[in-house]
NUVOFI-453431 format. One record per atom (N, C-alpha, C, O): residue number from 1; chain; atom name; x, y, z. Coordinates in pm, whole numbers, always signed. Example, Ala and Ser with C-alpha at 12.3 -4.5 7.8 and 13.67 -1.06 7.14 Angstrom:
2
  num  cadena  atomo       x       y       z
    1       A      N   +1319    -569    +780
    1       A     CA   +1230    -450    +780
    1       A      C   +1320    -330    +780
    1       A      O   +1424    -332    +846
    2       A      N   +1285    -225    +708
    2       A     CA   +1367    -106    +714
    2       A      C   +1290      +3    +787
    2       A      O   +1341    +114    +804
//
This chain:
137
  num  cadena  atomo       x       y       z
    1       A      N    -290   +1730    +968
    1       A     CA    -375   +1670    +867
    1       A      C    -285   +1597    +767
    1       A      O    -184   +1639    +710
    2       A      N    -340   +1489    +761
    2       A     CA    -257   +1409    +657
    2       A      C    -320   +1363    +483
    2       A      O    -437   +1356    +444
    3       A      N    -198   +1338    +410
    3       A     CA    -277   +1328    +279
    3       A      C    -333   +1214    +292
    3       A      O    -282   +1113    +341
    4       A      N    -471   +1230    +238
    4       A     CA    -551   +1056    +206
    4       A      C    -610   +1074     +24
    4       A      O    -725   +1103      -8
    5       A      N    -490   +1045     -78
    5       A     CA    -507   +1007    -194
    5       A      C    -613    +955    -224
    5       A      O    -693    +986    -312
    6       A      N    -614    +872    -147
    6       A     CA    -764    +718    -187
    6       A      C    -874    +799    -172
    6       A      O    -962    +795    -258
    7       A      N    -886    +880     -69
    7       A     CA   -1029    +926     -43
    7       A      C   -1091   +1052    -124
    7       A      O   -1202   +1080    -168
    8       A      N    -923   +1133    -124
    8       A     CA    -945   +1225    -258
    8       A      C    -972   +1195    -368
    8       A      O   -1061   +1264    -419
    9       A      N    -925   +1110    -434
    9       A     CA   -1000   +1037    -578
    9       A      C   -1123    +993    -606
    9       A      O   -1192   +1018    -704
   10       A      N   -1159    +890    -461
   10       A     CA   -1287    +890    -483
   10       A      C   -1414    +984    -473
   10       A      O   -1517    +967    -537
   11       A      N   -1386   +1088    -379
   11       A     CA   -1472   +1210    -382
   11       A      C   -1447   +1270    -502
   11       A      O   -1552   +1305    -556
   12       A      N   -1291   +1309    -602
   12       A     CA   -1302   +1381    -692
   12       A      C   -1405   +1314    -838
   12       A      O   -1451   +1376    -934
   13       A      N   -1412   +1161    -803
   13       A     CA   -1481   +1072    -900
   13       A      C   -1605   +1108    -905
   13       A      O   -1669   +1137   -1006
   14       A      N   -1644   +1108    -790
   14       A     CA   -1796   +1112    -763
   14       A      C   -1896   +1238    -794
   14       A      O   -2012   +1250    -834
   15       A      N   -1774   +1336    -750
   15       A     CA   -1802   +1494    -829
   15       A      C   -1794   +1484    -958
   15       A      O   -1890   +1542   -1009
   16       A      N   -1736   +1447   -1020
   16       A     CA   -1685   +1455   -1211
   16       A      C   -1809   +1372   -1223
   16       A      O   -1889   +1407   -1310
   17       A      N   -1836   +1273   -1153
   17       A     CA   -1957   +1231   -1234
   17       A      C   -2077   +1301   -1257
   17       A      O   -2144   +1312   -1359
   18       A      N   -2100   +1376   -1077
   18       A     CA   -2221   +1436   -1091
   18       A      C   -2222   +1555   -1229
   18       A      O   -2304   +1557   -1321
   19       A      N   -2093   +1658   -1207
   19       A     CA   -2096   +1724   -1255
   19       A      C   -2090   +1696   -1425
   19       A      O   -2117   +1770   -1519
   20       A      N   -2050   +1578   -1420
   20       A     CA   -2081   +1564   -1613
   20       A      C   -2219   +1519   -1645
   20       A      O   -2267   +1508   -1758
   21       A      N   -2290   +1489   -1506
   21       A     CA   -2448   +1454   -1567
   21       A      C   -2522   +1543   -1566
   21       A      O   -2629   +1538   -1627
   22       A      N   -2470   +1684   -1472
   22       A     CA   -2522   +1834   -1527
   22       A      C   -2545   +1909   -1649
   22       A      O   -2622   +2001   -1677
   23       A      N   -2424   +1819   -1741
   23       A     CA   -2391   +1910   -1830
   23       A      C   -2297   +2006   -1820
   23       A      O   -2273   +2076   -1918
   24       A      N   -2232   +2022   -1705
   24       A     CA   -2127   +2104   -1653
   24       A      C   -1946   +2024   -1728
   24       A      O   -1860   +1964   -1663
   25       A      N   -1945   +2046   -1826
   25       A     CA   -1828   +1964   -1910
   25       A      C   -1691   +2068   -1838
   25       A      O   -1620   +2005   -1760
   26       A      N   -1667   +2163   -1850
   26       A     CA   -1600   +2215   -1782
   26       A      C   -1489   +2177   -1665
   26       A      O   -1369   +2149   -1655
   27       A      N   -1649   +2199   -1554
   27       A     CA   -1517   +2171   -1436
   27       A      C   -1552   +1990   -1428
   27       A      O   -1472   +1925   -1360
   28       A      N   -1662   +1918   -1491
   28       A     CA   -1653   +1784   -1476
   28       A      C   -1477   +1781   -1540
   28       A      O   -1396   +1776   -1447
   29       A      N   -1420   +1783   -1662
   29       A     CA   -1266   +1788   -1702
   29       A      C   -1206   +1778   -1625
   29       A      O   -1133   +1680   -1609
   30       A      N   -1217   +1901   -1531
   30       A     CA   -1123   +2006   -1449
   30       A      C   -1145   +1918   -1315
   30       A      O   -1026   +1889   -1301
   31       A      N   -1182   +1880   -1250
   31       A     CA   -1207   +1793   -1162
   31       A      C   -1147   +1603   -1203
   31       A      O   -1099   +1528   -1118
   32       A      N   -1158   +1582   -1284
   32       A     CA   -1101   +1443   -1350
   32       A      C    -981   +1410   -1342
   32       A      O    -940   +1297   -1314
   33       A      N    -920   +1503   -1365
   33       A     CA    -773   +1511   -1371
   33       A      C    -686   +1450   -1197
   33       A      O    -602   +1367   -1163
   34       A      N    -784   +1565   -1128
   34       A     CA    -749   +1511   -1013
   34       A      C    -789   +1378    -944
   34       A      O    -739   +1322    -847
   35       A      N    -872   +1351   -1006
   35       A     CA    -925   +1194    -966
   35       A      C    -775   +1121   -1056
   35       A      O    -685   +1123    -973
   36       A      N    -739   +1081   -1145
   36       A     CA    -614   +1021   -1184
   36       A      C    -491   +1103   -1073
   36       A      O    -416   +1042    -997
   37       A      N    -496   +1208   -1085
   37       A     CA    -367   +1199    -988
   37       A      C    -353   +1196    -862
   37       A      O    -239   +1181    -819
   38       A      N    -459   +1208    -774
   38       A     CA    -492   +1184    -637
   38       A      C    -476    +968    -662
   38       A      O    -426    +907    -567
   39       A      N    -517    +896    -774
   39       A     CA    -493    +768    -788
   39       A      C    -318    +738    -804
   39       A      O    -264    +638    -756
   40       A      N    -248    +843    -879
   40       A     CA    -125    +782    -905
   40       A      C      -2    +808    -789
   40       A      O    +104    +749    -765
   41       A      N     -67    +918    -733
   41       A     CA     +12    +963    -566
   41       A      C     -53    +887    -504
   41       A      O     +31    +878    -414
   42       A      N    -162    +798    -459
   42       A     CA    -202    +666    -383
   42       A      C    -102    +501    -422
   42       A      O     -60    +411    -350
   43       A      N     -99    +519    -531
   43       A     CA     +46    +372    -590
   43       A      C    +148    +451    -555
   43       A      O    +210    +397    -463
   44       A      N    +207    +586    -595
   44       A     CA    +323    +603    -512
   44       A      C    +357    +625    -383
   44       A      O    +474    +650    -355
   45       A      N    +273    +621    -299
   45       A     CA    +260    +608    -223
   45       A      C    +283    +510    -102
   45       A      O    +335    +535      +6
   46       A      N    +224    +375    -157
   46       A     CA    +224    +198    -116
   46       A      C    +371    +241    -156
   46       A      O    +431    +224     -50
   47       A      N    +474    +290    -258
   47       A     CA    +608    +253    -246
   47       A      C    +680    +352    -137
   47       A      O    +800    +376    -144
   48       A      N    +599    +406     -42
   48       A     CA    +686    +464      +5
   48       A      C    +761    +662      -3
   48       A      O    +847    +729     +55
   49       A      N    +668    +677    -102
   49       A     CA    +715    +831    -140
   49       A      C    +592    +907    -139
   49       A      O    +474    +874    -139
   50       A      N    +656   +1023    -140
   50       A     CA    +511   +1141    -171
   50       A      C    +592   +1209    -283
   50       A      O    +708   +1221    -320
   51       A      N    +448   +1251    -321
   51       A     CA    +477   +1340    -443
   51       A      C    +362   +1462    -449
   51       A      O    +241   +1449    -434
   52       A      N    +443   +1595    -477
   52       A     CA    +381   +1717    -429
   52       A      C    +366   +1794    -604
   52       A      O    +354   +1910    -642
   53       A      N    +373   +1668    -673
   53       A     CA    +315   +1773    -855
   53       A      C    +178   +1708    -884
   53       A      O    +105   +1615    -851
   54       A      N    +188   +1799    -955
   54       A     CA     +52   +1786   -1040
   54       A      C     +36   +1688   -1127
   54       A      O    +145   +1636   -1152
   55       A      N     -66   +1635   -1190
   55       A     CA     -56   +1528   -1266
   55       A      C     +30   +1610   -1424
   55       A      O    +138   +1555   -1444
   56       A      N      +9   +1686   -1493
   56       A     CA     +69   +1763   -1599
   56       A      C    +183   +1734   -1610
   56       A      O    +238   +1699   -1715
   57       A      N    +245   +1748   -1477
   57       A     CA    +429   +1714   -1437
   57       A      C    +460   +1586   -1391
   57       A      O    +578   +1554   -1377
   58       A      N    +372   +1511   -1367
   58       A     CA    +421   +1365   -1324
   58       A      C    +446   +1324   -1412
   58       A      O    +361   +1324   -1502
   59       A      N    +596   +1261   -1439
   59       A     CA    +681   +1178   -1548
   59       A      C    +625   +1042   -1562
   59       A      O    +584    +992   -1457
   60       A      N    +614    +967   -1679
   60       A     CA    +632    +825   -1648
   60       A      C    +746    +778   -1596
   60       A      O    +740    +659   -1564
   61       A      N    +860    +838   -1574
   61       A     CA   +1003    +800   -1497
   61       A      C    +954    +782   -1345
   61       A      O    +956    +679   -1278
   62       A      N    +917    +889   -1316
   62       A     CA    +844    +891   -1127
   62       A      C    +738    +712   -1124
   62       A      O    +766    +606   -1070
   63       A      N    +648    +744   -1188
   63       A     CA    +558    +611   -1213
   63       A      C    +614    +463   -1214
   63       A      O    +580    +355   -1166
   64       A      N    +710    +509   -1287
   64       A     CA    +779    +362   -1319
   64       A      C    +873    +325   -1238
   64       A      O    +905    +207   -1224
   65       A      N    +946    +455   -1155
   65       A     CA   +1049    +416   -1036
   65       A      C    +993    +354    -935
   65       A      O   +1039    +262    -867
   66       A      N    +838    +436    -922
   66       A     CA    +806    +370    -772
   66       A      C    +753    +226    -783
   66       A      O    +742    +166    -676
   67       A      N    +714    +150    -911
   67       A     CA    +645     +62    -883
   67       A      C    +825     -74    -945
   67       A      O    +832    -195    -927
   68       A      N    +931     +17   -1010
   68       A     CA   +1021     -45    -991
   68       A      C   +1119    -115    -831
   68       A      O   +1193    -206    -794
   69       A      N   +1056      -9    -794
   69       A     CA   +1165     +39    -618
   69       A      C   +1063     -75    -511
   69       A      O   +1111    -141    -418
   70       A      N    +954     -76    -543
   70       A     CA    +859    -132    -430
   70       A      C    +749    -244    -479
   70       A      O    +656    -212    -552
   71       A      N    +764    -354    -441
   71       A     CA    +724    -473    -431
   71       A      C    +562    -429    -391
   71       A      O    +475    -470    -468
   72       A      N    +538    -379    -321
   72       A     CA    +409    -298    -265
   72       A      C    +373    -276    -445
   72       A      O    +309    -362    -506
   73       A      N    +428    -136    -520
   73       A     CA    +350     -97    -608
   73       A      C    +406    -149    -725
   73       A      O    +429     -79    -823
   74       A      N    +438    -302    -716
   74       A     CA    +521    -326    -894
   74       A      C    +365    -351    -961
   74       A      O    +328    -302   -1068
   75       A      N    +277    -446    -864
   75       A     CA    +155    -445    -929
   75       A      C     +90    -371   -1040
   75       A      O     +28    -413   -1138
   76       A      N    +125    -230    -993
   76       A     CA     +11    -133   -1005
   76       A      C     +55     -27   -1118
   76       A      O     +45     +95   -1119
   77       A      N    +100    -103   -1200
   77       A     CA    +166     -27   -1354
   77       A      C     +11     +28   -1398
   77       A      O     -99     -14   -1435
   78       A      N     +80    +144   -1368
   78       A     CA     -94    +178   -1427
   78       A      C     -23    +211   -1562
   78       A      O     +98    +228   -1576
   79       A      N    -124    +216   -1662
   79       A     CA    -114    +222   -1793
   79       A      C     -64    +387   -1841
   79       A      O    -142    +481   -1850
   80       A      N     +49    +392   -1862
   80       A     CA    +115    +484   -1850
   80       A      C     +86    +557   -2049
   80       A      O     +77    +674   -2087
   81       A      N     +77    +402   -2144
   81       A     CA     +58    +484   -2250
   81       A      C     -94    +432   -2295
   81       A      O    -116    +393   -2410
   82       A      N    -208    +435   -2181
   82       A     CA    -353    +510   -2211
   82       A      C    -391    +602   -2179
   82       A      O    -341    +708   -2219
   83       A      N    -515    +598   -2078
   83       A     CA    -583    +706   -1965
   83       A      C    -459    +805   -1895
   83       A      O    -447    +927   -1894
   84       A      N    -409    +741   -1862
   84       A     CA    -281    +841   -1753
   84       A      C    -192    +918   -1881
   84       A      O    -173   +1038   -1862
   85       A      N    -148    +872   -1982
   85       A     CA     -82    +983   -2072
   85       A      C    -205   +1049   -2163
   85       A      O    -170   +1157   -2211
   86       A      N    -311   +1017   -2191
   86       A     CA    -460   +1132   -2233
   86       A      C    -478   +1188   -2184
   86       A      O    -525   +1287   -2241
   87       A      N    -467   +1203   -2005
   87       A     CA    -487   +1292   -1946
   87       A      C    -369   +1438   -1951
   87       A      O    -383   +1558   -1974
   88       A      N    -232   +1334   -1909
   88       A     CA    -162   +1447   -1862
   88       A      C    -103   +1487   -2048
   88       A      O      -4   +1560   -2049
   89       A      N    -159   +1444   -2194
   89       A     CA    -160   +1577   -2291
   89       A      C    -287   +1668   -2237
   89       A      O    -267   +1788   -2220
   90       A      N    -424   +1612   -2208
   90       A     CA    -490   +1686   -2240
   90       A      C    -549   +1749   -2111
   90       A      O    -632   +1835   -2141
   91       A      N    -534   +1736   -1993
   91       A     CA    -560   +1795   -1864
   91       A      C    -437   +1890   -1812
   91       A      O    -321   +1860   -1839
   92       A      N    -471   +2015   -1730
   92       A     CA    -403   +2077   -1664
   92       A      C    -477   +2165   -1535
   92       A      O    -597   +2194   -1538
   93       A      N    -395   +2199   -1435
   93       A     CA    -444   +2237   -1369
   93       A      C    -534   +2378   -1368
   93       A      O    -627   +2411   -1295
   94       A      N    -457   +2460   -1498
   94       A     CA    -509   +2585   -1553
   94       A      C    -667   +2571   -1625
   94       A      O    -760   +2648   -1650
   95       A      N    -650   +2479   -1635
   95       A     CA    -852   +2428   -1707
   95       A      C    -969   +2479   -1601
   95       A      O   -1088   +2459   -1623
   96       A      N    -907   +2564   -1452
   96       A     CA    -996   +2608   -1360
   96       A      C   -1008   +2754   -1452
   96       A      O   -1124   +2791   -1463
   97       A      N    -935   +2818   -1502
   97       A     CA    -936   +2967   -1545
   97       A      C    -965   +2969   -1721
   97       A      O    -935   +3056   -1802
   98       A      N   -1030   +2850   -1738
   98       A     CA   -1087   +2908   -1870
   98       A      C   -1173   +2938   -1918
   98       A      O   -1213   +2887   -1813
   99       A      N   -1289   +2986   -1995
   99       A     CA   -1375   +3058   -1992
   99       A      C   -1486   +2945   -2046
   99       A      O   -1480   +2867   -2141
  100       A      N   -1611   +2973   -1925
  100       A     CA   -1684   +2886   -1957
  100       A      C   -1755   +2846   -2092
  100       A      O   -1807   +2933   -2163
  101       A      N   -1755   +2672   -2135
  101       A     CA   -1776   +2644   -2256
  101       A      C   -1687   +2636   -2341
  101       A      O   -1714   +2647   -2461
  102       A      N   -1519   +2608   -2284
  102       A     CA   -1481   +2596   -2346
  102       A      C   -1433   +2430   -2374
  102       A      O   -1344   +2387   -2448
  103       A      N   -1511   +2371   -2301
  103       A     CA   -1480   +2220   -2281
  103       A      C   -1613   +2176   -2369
  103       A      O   -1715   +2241   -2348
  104       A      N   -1617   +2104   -2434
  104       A     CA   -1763   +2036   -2514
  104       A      C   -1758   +1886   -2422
  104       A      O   -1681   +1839   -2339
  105       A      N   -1894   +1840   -2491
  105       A     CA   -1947   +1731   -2376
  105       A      C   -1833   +1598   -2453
  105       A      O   -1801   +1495   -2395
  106       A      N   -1795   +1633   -2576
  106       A     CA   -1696   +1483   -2626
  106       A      C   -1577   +1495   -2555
  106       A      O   -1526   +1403   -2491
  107       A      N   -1530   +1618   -2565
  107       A     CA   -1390   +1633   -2466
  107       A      C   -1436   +1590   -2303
  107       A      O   -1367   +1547   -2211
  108       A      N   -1504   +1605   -2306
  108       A     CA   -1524   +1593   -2104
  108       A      C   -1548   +1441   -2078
  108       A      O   -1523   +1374   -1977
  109       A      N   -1610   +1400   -2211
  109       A     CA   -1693   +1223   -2189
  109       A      C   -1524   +1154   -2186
  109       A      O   -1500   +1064   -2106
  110       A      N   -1386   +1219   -2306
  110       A     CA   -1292   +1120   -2316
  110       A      C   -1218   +1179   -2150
  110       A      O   -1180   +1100   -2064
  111       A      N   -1214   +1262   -2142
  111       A     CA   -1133   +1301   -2017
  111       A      C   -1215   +1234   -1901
  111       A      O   -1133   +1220   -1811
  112       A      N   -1318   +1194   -1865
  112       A     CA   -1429   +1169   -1744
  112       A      C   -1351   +1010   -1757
  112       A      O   -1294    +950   -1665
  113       A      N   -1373    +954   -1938
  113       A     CA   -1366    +801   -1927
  113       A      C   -1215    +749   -1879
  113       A      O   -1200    +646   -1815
  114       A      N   -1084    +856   -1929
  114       A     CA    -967    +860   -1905
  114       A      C    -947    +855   -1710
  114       A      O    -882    +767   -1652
  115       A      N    -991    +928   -1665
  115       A     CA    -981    +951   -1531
  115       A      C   -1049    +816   -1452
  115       A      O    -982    +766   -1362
  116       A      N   -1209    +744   -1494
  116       A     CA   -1223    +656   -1423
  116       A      C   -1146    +537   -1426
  116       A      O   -1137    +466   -1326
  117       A      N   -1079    +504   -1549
  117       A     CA    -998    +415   -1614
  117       A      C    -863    +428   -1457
  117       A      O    -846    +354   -1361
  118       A      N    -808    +531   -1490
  118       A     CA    -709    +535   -1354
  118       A      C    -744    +512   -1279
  118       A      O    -677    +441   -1204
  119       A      N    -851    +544   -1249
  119       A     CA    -970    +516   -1053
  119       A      C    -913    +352   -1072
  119       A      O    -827    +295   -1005
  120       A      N    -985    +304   -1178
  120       A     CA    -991    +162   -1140
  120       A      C    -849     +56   -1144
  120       A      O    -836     -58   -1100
  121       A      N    -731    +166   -1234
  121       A     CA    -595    +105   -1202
  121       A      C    -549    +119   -1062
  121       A      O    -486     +23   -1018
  122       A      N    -562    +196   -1003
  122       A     CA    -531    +227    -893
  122       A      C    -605    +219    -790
  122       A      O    -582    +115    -729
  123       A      N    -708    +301    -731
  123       A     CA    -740    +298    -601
  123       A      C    -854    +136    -619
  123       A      O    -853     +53    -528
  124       A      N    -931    +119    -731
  124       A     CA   -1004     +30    -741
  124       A      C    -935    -130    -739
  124       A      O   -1005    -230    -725
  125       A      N    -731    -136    -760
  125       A     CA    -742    -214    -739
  125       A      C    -651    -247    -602
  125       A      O    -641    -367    -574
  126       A      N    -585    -154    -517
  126       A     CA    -556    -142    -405
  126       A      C    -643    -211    -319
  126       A      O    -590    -273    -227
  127       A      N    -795    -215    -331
  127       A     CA    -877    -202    -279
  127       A      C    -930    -366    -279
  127       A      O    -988    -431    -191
  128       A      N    -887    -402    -410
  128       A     CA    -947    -521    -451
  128       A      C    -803    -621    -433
  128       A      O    -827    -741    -440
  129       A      N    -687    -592    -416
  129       A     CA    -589    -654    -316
  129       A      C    -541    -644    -159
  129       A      O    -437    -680    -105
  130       A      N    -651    -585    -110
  130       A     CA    -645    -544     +49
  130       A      C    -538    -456     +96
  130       A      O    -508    -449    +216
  131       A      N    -474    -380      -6
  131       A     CA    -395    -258     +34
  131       A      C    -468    -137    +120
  131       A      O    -431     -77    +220
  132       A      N    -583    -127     +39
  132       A     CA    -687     -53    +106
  132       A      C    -768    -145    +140
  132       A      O    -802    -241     +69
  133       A      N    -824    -107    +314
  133       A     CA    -925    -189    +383
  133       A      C   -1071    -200    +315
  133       A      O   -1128    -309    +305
  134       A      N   -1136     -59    +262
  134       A     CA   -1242     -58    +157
  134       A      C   -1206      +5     +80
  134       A      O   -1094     +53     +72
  135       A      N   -1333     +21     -25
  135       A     CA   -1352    +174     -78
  135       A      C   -1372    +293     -30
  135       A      O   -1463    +312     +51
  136       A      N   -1282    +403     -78
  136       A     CA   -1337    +495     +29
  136       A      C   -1436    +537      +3
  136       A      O   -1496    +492     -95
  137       A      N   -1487    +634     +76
  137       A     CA   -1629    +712     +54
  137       A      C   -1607    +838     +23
  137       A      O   -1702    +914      +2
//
């Protein structure tokens, strides 16, 4: 089984959405996060590398090497001081073990808006330069 970034993001998108129109602020958060970093291991990726951290631990040094190193991802500077650094202060992977309610619907709306913002630096525009054949599903 192989990693497919692109397809993980977009399923993790599609969940964060449903789940923030539940009212479920929580794991909508907790789910977001991985939609940006399933997007930023898809650009590092086009250069050629994998990367096995979490978004919390992804450096802007890693970010900026790969799209330095590879003509593939110089494009794809994703915005390292918006959405992608809001997330990785305010997302972690530990946001699965906290006690429900502890996320309010303003924290989940900036973290939901932070995460699609990456969708669309990344897999949305892979997609829209024929790196990726479609969108995934």
């Amino acid at each position: 089984m192989s990693d497919d970034y692109a397809s993980a993001s977009k399923r993790h998108l599609d969940d964060t959405e449903r789940l923030f129109g539940l009212g479920r602020w929580d794991n909508a958060a907790y789910l977001a996060g991985y939609v940006a970093e399933c997007g930023a291991k898809a650009v590092i990726g086009i250069a050629g590398y994998r990367v096995q951290i979490h978004l919390d631990r992804l450096s802007r040094d890693v970010l900026a090497l790969a799209a330095d190193v590879s003509l593939a991802a110089r494009r794809y500077r994703i915005d390292l001081d918006g959405g992608l650094a809001f997330l990785r202060r305010r997302w972690s992977p530990h946001l699965r073990y906290t006690q429900t309610g502890s996320t309010n619907e303003t924290d989940a709306e900036a973290i939901v808006e932070a995460a699609t913002s990456v969708f669309a630096q990344t897999i949305g525009a892979l997609v829209l330069d024929g790196l990726l054949e479609r969108m995934p599903t």
